[in-house]
C-alpha positions, 0 to 999 in steps of 0.5 A: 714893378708896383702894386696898385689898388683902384678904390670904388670912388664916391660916385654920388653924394650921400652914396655910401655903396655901389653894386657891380653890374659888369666887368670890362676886364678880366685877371691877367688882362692889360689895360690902358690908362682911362680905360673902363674897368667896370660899371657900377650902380646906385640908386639906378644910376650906373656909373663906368669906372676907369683906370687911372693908369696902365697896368695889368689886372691881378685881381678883381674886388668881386663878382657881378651882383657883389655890392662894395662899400665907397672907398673899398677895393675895386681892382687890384693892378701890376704898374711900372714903379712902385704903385701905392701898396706894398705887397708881402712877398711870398713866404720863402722856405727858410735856411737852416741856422749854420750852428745847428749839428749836421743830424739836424739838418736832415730833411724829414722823411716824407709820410706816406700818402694813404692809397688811393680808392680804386675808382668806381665805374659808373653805370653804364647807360640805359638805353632810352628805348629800354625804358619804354612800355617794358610789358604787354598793355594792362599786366600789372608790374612786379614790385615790392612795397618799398619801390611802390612808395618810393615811386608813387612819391616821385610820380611815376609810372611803374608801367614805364619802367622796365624791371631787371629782377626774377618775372620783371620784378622792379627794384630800387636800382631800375627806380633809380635809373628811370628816374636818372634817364628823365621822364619818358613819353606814355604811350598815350603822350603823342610824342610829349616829354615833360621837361624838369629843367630849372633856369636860375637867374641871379637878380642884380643890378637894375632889376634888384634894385626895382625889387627892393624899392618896390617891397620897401614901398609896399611894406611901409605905405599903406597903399590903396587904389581908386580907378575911374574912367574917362571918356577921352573922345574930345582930347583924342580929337584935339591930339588928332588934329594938332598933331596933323595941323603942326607936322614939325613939332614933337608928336603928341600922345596922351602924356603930355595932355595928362601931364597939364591936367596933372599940372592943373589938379595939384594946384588945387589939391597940394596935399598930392604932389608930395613926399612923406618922411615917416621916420621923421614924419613930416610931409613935404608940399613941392610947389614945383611939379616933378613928374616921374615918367615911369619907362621900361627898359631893356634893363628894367623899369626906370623912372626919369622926371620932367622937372618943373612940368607947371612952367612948360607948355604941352609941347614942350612936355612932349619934347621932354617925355621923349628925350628922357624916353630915349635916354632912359631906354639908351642908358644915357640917363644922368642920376639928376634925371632918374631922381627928385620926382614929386609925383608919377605917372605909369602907363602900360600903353596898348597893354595898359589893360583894365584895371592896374593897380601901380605901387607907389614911387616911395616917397611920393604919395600918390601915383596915376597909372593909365589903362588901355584906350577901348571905343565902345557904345555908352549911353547918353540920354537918348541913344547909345554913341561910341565913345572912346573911353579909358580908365585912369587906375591910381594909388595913394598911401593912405597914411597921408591922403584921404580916401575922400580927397583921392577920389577928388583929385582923380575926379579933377583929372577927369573933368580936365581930360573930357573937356580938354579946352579948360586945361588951357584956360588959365586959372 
């Protein structure tokens, strides 16, 4: 038998590190040829591992969470030949030399081992009703200065706790066992426990991945926000309509004509659909629109492209947002679909609430987030009519774009969205 190391390969280019998401195996488990060993992740794509041959697992190169270097030890297998390690053997205890004199040869007498602590008998437990209400309503409790501090700092009740010394003197002892046993209800609480307990949830994966992609682009842009509000009526009319009109093709929501408008308004202010390099400091100007469709998942917040959005039509954008949809929200994702974006939409849909204020999608430079839709009377001239209205909350790194021309980049997208027959007309 053979020792055989699988390496975490190269699964991307320019990928230097990959994070381990999920073990299939376990030590001492056998495995098949092809079979997966693990599922990595990098720059939110997760990639599976196979084993390039049978064998049985003797050790794993890290726990869940462990980030491992390209070309570092994923999984160490037992295979039939000679594998492609040597392993020492374990160290044997070695023969005395056959010239050495026989009183040389005896085994050392072994050291006494020091007895062990007898062992302590824990305390026995507290029943819970004795640490009720231990004294009539309104008698002070007995206690000394000490357990009165030591209880005042943890919070609690010396009326709650049930003294064990000379008058029902509260000591250190019956402090710690009331406070071992956990908080007990008042006689006031209506039957409620206060519940101290703490979950600790390790961040890995996905979701470190967000976290660290969000606080590197809040550390290093200069984010600032501009909300403004849109009267959609025309454009939830037009969807209504085309939506009933053409049965059998994608539905369409709202993304898809905002994705058109977004088409339209970057042609006219290019400075947005952008990424800056500011180690470098150079702003690159895509003449292609790559939009980034911020989607939740059950993993987290992932962000597929629709790439080259100014070549496709509305149709087209919406059958594309659903297909990425799907397989951002199935784990299907490819990386080339999860990256190259340009410029990005987030939307929280019927939670979109008022006001949001997005982070932006480093290194774009602009992101459009969308709040919720709310039909409510606005005045026009002469009365007031319900309008369905909405507010379009978006983020901009102020290193770059103008608060200026922010504000009339937004202006552009709501002009298009509240006559959204001129978003079809060609320039």
């Amino acid at each position: 038998m053979g020792t055989r190391i699988v390496k975490l390969p190269d699964v991307g280019e320019g990928v230097a590190e990959a994070e381990i998401v999920e073990w299939h195996v376990e030590v001492g488990q056998s495995v098949l040829e092809d079979q997966i060993l693990a599922a990595v992740m990098t720059d939110k794509a997760t990639v599976e591992i196979p084993s390039p041959v049978a064998g049985k697992v003797l050790a794993l190169g890290g726990e869940v969470g462990s980030v491992l270097a390209v070309g570092s030890e994923l999984v160490r297998l037992e295979v039939a030949g000679e594998g492609n390690v040597e392993v020492a053997a374990a160290p044997r205890e070695a023969a005395p030399p056959a010239h050495l004199p026989a009183e040389r040869l005896t085994t050392p007498a072994p050291t006494p081992k020091a007895p062990e602590p007898a062992p302590v008998e824990a305390p026995s437990p507290v029943a819970r009703g004795s640490l009720g209400p231990p004294r009539p309503a309104g008698e002070k409790p007995l206690a000394s200065p000490a357990v009165r501090r030591r209880a005042r700092e943890a919070g609690v009740d010396l009326r709650q706790v049930r003294g064990s010394g000379p008058a029902g003197r509260i000591t250190h002892d019956d402090l710690d066992v009331f406070l071992k046993s956990g908080p007990q209800a008042g006689a006031s609480g209506g039957g409620r426990v206060a519940r101290t307990e703490v979950e600790t949830v390790k961040v890995i994966g996905l979701r470190r991945r967000i976290a660290q992609k969000m606080a590197e682009s809040k550390r290093r842009a200069a984010h600032f926000s501009y909300v403004e509000e849109v009267d959609v009526t025309a454009l939830e009319e037009l969807r209504a309509r085309l939506n009933a009109e053409n049965p059998d093709r994608p539905r369409l929501t709202l993304m898809p004509f905002l994705m058109q408008a977004l088409v339209r308004a970057v042609a006219d202010f290019p400075e947005m659909n952008a990424l800056y390099d500011d180690e470098a400091e150079t702003i690159e100007r895509h003449a292609g629109v790559h939009i980034g469709i911020a989607t939740q998942t059950p993993s987290g917040l992932m962000v597929p492209v629709a790439r080259h959005c100014e070549a496709r039509g509305l149709w087209d954008c919406a059958a594309e947002v659903r297909r990425l949809a799907e397989a951002a929200r199935n784990g299907q994702a490819t990386r080339a679909e999860l990256s190259g974006s340009t410029i990005t939409i987030t939307s929280l849909g019927p939670l979109g609430g008022i006001v949001t204020t997005p982070v932006i999608n480093r290194p774009e430079v602009a992101i459009i987030g969308v709040n919720r839709q709310v039909v409510r009377p606005v005045w026009q001239g002469a009365e007031f009519v319900p309008r369905t209205m909405m507010n379009l909350s978006s983020s901009f790194d102020h290193r770059v774009i103008d608060g200026y021309n922010a504000a009339q980049f937004v202006q552009r997208i709501k002009g298009l969205l509240e006559a959204p027959a001129t978003i079809f007309i060609e320039a």
